[in-house]
C-alpha positions as CSV (number, residue, x, y, z in Angstrom):
1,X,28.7,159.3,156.5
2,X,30.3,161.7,153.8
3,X,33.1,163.4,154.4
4,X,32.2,168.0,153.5
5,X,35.5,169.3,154.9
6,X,36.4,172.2,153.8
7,X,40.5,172.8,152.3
8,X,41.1,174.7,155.5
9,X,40.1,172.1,157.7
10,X,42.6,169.7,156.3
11,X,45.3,172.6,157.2
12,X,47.1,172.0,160.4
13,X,48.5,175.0,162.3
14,X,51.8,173.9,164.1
15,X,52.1,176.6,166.7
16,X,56.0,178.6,167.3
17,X,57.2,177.2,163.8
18,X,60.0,177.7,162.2
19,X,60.9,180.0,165.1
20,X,58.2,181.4,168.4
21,X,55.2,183.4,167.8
22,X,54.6,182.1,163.7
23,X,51.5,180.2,163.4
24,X,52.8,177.4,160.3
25,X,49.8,176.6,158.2
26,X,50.5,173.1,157.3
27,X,49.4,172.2,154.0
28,X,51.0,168.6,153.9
29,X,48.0,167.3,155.9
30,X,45.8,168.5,153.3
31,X,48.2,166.7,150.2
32,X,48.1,163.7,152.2
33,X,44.3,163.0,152.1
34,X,43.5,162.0,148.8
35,X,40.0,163.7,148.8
36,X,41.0,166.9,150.3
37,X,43.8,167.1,147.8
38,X,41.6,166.5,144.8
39,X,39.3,169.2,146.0
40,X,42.3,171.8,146.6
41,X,43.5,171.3,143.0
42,X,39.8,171.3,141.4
43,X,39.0,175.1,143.5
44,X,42.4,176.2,142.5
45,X,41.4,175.5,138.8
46,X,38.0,176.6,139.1
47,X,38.5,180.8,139.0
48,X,40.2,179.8,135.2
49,X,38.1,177.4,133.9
50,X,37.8,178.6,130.2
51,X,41.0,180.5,130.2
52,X,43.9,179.9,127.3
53,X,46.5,178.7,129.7
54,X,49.7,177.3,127.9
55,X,52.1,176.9,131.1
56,X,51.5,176.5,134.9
57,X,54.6,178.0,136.9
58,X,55.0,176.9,140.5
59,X,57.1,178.9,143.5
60,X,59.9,176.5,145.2
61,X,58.7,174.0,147.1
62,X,55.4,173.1,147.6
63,X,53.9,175.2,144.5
64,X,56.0,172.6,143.1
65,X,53.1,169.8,144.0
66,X,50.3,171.8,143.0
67,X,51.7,172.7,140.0
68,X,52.7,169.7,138.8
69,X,48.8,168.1,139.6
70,X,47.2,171.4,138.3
71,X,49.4,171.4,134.9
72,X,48.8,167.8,134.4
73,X,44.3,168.6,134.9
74,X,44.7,171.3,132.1
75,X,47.5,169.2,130.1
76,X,50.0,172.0,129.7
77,X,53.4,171.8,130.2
78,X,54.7,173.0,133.8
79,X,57.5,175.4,135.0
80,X,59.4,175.8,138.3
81,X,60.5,179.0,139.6
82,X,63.3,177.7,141.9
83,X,66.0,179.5,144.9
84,X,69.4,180.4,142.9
85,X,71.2,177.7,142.2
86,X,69.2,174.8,141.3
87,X,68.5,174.8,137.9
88,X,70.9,173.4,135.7
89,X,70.7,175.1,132.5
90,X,71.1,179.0,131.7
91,X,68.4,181.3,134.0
92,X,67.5,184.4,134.5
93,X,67.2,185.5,138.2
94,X,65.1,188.2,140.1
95,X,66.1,189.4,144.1
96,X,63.6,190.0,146.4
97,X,63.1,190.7,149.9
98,X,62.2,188.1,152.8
99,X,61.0,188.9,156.0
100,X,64.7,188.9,157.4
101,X,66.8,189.2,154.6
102,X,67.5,188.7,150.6
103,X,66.5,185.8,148.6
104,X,66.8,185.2,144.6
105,X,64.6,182.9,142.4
106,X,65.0,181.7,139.0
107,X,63.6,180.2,136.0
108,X,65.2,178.6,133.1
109,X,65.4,181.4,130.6
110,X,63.8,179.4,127.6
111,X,60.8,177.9,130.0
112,X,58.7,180.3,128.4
113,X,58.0,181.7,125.1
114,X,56.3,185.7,124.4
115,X,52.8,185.7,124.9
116,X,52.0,182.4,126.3
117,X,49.2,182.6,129.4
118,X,50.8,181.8,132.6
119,X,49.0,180.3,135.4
120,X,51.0,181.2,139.0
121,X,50.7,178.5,141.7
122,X,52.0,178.0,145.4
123,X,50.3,176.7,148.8
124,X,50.7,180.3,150.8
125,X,50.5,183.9,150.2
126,X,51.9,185.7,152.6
127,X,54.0,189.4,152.0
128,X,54.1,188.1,148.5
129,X,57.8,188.8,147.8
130,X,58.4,185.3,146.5
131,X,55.0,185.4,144.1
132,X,56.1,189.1,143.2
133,X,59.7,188.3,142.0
134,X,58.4,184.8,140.0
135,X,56.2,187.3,138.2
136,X,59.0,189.6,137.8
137,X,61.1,186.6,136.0
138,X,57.9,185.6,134.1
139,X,57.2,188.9,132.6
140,X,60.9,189.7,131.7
141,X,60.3,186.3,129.2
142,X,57.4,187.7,127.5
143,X,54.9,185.9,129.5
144,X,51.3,187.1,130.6
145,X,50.0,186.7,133.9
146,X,46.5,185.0,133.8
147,X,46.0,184.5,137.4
148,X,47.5,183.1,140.7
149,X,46.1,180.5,142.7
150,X,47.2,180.0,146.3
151,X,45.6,177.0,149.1
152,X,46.0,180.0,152.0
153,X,45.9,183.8,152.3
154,X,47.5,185.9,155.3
155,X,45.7,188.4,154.4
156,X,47.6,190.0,157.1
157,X,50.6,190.0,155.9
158,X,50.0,191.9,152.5
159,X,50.3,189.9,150.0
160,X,47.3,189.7,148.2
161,X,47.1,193.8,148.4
162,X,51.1,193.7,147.0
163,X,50.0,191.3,143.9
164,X,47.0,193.2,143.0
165,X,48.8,196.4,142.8
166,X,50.8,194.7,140.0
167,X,47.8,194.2,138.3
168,X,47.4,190.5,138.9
169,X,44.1,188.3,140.3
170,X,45.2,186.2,143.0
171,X,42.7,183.5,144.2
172,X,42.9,181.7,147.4
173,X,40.8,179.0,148.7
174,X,41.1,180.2,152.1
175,X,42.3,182.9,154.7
176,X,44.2,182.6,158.7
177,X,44.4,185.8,160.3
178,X,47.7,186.4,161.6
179,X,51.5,185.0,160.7
Protein backbone atom coordinates (compact mmCIF):
# COMPACT_ATOMS: atom_id res chain seq x y z
CA UNK A 1 0.00 0.00 0.00
CA UNK A 2 1.36 3.54 -0.73
CA UNK A 3 2.36 5.70 1.63
CA UNK A 4 -0.03 9.78 1.11
CA UNK A 5 1.17 11.28 4.36
CA UNK A 6 0.97 14.55 4.50
CA UNK A 7 4.48 16.84 5.84
CA UNK A 8 2.53 17.44 9.00
CA UNK A 9 1.90 14.00 9.78
CA UNK A 10 5.60 13.24 9.81
CA UNK A 11 5.88 16.16 12.57
CA UNK A 12 5.97 14.92 16.04
CA UNK A 13 4.66 17.24 18.81
CA UNK A 14 6.75 16.52 22.12
CA UNK A 15 4.49 17.90 24.74
CA UNK A 16 6.20 20.60 27.85
CA UNK A 17 9.39 21.10 25.53
CA UNK A 18 12.02 23.03 26.06
CA UNK A 19 10.16 24.11 29.24
CA UNK A 20 5.96 23.29 30.42
CA UNK A 21 3.11 24.41 28.45
CA UNK A 22 5.22 24.66 24.73
CA UNK A 23 3.96 22.24 22.29
CA UNK A 24 7.67 21.37 20.27
CA UNK A 25 6.84 20.60 16.62
CA UNK A 26 9.44 18.13 15.87
CA UNK A 27 10.58 18.28 12.38
CA UNK A 28 13.54 15.71 12.79
CA UNK A 29 10.89 12.85 12.35
CA UNK A 30 10.00 14.31 9.15
CA UNK A 31 14.11 14.67 7.90
CA UNK A 32 14.46 11.25 8.98
CA UNK A 33 12.01 9.50 6.54
CA UNK A 34 13.48 9.72 3.24
CA UNK A 35 10.07 10.21 1.43
CA UNK A 36 8.56 12.69 3.76
CA UNK A 37 11.71 14.62 3.45
CA UNK A 38 11.84 14.68 -0.33
CA UNK A 39 8.28 15.87 -0.32
CA UNK A 40 9.00 18.71 2.29
CA UNK A 41 11.87 20.08 0.07
CA UNK A 42 9.84 19.66 -3.35
CA UNK A 43 6.54 21.85 -1.58
CA UNK A 44 8.96 24.27 -0.17
CA UNK A 45 10.31 24.77 -3.77
CA UNK A 46 7.18 24.58 -5.39
CA UNK A 47 5.61 28.43 -4.60
CA UNK A 48 9.12 29.61 -6.70
CA UNK A 49 9.31 27.40 -9.30
CA UNK A 50 10.32 29.84 -12.29
CA UNK A 51 11.80 32.36 -10.03
CA UNK A 52 15.64 33.85 -10.73
CA UNK A 53 17.00 32.61 -7.40
CA UNK A 54 20.90 33.13 -7.14
CA UNK A 55 21.30 32.21 -3.25
CA UNK A 56 19.22 30.18 -0.68
CA UNK A 57 19.88 31.58 2.98
CA UNK A 58 19.07 29.35 5.88
CA UNK A 59 18.23 30.55 9.79
CA UNK A 60 20.63 28.60 12.44
CA UNK A 61 20.01 25.36 12.86
CA UNK A 62 17.72 23.33 11.17
CA UNK A 63 17.06 25.97 8.16
CA UNK A 64 20.49 24.83 7.87
CA UNK A 65 19.24 21.27 6.40
CA UNK A 66 16.70 22.59 4.31
CA UNK A 67 18.76 24.91 2.87
CA UNK A 68 21.46 23.05 2.06
CA UNK A 69 18.90 20.17 0.14
CA UNK A 70 16.80 23.08 -1.35
CA UNK A 71 20.09 25.14 -2.71
CA UNK A 72 21.53 21.97 -3.96
CA UNK A 73 17.56 21.16 -6.21
CA UNK A 74 17.95 24.76 -7.72
CA UNK A 75 22.00 24.52 -7.98
CA UNK A 76 22.72 27.79 -6.33
CA UNK A 77 25.14 28.46 -3.97
CA UNK A 78 23.78 28.52 -0.18
CA UNK A 79 24.23 30.95 2.84
CA UNK A 80 23.83 30.53 6.60
CA UNK A 81 22.57 33.19 8.84
CA UNK A 82 24.17 31.93 12.07
CA UNK A 83 23.85 33.07 16.33
CA UNK A 84 26.98 35.70 16.97
CA UNK A 85 29.87 34.12 17.04
CA UNK A 86 30.16 31.44 14.71
CA UNK A 87 31.30 32.53 11.65
CA UNK A 88 34.77 32.93 11.10
CA UNK A 89 35.31 35.56 8.72
CA UNK A 90 34.17 39.41 8.97
CA UNK A 91 30.00 39.72 9.49
CA UNK A 92 27.63 41.85 9.81
CA UNK A 93 25.13 41.38 12.65
CA UNK A 94 21.43 42.28 13.36
CA UNK A 95 19.67 42.08 17.27
CA UNK A 96 16.46 40.97 17.72
CA UNK A 97 14.11 40.07 20.22
CA UNK A 98 13.26 36.46 21.56
CA UNK A 99 10.40 35.49 23.52
CA UNK A 100 12.56 36.07 26.84
CA UNK A 101 15.30 38.04 25.87
CA UNK A 102 17.92 39.35 23.12
CA UNK A 103 19.61 37.30 20.51
CA UNK A 104 21.95 38.43 17.44
CA UNK A 105 22.46 36.62 14.10
CA UNK A 106 24.98 37.06 11.45
CA UNK A 107 26.02 36.52 8.05
CA UNK A 108 29.31 36.78 6.47
CA UNK A 109 29.39 40.27 5.01
CA UNK A 110 30.51 39.22 1.36
CA UNK A 111 27.84 36.07 1.23
CA UNK A 112 25.97 38.16 -0.91
CA UNK A 113 26.35 40.49 -3.67
CA UNK A 114 23.53 43.70 -4.68
CA UNK A 115 20.70 42.48 -6.38
CA UNK A 116 20.95 38.85 -6.23
CA UNK A 117 17.32 36.96 -5.47
CA UNK A 118 17.33 35.46 -2.10
CA UNK A 119 15.39 32.54 -1.18
CA UNK A 120 14.68 32.52 2.97
CA UNK A 121 14.46 28.98 4.54
CA UNK A 122 13.89 27.50 8.15
CA UNK A 123 11.67 24.53 9.60
CA UNK A 124 9.27 26.98 11.90
CA UNK A 125 7.69 30.33 11.88
CA UNK A 126 6.81 31.39 14.89
CA UNK A 127 6.96 35.44 16.25
CA UNK A 128 9.27 35.68 13.33
CA UNK A 129 12.06 37.64 15.15
CA UNK A 130 14.77 35.30 13.97
CA UNK A 131 13.32 35.36 9.98
CA UNK A 132 12.83 39.28 10.51
CA UNK A 133 16.45 40.03 11.65
CA UNK A 134 18.06 37.45 8.72
CA UNK A 135 16.12 39.64 6.37
CA UNK A 136 17.34 42.65 8.04
CA UNK A 137 21.19 41.42 7.49
CA UNK A 138 20.14 40.30 3.87
CA UNK A 139 18.81 43.60 2.80
CA UNK A 140 21.58 45.68 4.48
CA UNK A 141 23.92 43.57 1.64
CA UNK A 142 21.96 44.54 -1.29
CA UNK A 143 19.98 41.47 -1.40
CA UNK A 144 16.24 41.05 -2.54
CA UNK A 145 13.85 39.00 -0.82
CA UNK A 146 12.11 36.56 -3.25
CA UNK A 147 10.22 34.56 -0.72
CA UNK A 148 10.41 32.42 2.50
CA UNK A 149 9.64 29.05 2.82
CA UNK A 150 8.96 27.45 6.26
CA UNK A 151 7.81 23.27 7.06
CA UNK A 152 5.39 24.88 9.97
CA UNK A 153 3.35 27.99 10.76
CA UNK A 154 2.14 29.11 14.42
CA UNK A 155 0.08 31.13 13.02
CA UNK A 156 -0.57 32.06 16.47
CA UNK A 157 2.26 33.45 17.39
CA UNK A 158 2.49 36.21 14.61
CA UNK A 159 4.85 35.52 12.53
CA UNK A 160 3.58 35.24 9.28
CA UNK A 161 1.43 38.64 9.90
CA UNK A 162 5.18 40.32 11.20
CA UNK A 163 6.88 39.04 7.77
CA UNK A 164 4.24 40.19 5.56
CA UNK A 165 4.22 43.59 6.99
CA UNK A 166 7.82 43.82 5.65
CA UNK A 167 6.63 43.19 2.47
CA UNK A 168 7.76 39.61 2.18
CA UNK A 169 5.65 36.14 0.98
CA UNK A 170 6.12 33.58 3.39
CA UNK A 171 5.02 29.99 2.39
CA UNK A 172 4.50 27.28 4.79
CA UNK A 173 3.55 23.74 4.18
CA UNK A 174 1.56 23.56 7.18
CA UNK A 175 0.03 25.25 10.37
CA UNK A 176 -0.43 24.02 14.55
CA UNK A 177 -2.52 26.22 16.49
CA UNK A 178 -0.93 27.19 19.50
CA UNK A 179 2.94 27.44 20.91
Amino acid sequence: MPNHKTVKEYIRTIVDFPHEGIMFRDVTTLFSDPRGFRMAIDQMLHPFAGMQIDKVVGLEARGFILGGAIAHQLTVGFVPVRKKGKLPGPVISEDYTLEYGEAVVEIHDDAIEAGEKILVVDDLLATGGTAAAGIRLIERLGGEIVGTSFIVDLPDLGGREKLEKMGIEVEALCAFEGS
